[in-house]
Backbone as numpy.savetxt, mean C-alpha at the origin, in Angstrom:
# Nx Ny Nz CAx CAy CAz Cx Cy Cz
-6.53 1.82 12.76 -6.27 3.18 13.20 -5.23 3.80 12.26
-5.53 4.71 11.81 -4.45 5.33 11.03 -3.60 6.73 11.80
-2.13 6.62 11.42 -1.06 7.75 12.29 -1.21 8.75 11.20
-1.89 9.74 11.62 -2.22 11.13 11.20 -0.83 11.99 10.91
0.15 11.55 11.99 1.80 12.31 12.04 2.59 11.75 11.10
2.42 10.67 10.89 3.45 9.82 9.68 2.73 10.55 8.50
4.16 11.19 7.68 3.97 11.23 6.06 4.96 10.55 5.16
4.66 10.18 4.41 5.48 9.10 3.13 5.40 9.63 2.18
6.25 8.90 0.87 5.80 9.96 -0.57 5.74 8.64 -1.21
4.75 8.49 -1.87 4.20 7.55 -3.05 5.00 6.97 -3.68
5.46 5.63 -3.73 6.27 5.69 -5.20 5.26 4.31 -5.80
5.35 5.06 -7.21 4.24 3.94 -7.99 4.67 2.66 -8.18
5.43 2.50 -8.52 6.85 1.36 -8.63 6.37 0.17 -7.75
6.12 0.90 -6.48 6.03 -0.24 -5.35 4.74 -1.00 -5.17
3.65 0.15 -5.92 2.51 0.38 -5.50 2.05 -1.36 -6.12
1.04 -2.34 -5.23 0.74 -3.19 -5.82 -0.99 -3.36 -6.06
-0.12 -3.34 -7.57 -1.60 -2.64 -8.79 -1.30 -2.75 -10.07
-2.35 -3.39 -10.67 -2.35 -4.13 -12.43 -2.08 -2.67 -12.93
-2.16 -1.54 -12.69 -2.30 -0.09 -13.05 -0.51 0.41 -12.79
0.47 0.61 -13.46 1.61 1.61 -13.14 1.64 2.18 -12.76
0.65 3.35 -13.48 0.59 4.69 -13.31 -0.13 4.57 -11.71
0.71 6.07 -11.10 -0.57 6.82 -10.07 0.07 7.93 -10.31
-1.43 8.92 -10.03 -1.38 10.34 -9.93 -0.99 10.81 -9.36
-0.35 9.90 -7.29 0.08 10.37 -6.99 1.90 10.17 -6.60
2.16 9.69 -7.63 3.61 9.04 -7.75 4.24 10.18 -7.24
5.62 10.09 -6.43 6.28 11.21 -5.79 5.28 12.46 -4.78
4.20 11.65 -4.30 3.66 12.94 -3.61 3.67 12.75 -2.19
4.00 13.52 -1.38 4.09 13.52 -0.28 3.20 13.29 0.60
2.22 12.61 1.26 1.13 12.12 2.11 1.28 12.09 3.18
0.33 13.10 3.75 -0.05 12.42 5.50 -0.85 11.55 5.88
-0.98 10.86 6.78 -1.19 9.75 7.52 -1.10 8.48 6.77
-0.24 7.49 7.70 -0.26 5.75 7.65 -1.23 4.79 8.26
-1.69 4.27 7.63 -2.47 3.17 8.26 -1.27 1.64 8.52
-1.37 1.67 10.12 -0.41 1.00 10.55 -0.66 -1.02 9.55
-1.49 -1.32 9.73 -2.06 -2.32 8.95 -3.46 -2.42 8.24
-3.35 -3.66 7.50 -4.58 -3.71 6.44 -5.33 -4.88 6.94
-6.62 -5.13 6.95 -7.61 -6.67 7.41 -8.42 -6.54 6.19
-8.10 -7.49 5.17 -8.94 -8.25 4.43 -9.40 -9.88 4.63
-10.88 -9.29 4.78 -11.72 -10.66 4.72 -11.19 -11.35 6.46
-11.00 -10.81 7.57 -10.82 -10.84 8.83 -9.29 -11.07 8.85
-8.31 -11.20 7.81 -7.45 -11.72 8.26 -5.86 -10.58 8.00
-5.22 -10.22 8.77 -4.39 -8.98 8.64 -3.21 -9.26 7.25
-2.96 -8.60 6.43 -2.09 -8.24 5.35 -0.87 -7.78 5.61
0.01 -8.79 5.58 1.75 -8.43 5.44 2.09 -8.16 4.01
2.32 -6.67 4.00 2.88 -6.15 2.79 4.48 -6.29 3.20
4.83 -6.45 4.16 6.70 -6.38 3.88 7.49 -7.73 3.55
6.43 -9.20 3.59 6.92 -10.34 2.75 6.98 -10.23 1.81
8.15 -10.66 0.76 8.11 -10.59 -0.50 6.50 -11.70 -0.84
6.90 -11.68 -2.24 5.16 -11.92 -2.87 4.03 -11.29 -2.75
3.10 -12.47 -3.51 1.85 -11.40 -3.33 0.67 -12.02 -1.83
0.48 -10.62 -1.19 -0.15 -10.95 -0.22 -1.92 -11.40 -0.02
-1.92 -12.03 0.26 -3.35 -13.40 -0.06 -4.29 -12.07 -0.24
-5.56 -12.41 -0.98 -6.52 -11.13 -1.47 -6.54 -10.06 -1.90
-5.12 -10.16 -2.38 -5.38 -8.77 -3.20 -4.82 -9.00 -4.57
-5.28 -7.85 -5.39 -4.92 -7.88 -6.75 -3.41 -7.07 -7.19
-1.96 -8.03 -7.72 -1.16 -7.54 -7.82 -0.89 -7.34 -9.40
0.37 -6.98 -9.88 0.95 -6.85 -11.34 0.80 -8.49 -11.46
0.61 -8.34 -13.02 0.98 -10.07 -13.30 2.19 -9.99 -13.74
């Protein structure tokens, strides 16, 4: 379910992605998706490291 009322602003920095750049670095966004399920199993982005199935910076 994603919160339509929550807005955040991008920062690329954080973003985890072989890619630096985003287009939308510093931009202000509405709605959060409270969590992520890859491959049935839910994604903790607030542990440090990289979180199982996905593709981070090397």
């Amino acid at each position: 379910m994603i919160n339509p009322n929550h807005q955040f602003v991008v920062d690329a920095n954080a973003l985890l992605s072989r890619n630096p750049i985003s287009a939308f670095d510093d931009a202000k966004l509405d709605g959060v998706t409270p969590r992520t399920i890859i491959g049935g199993r839910t994604v903790d982005f607030d542990t440090p490291g990289n979180p199982a199935n996905l593709i981070s910076r090397p």
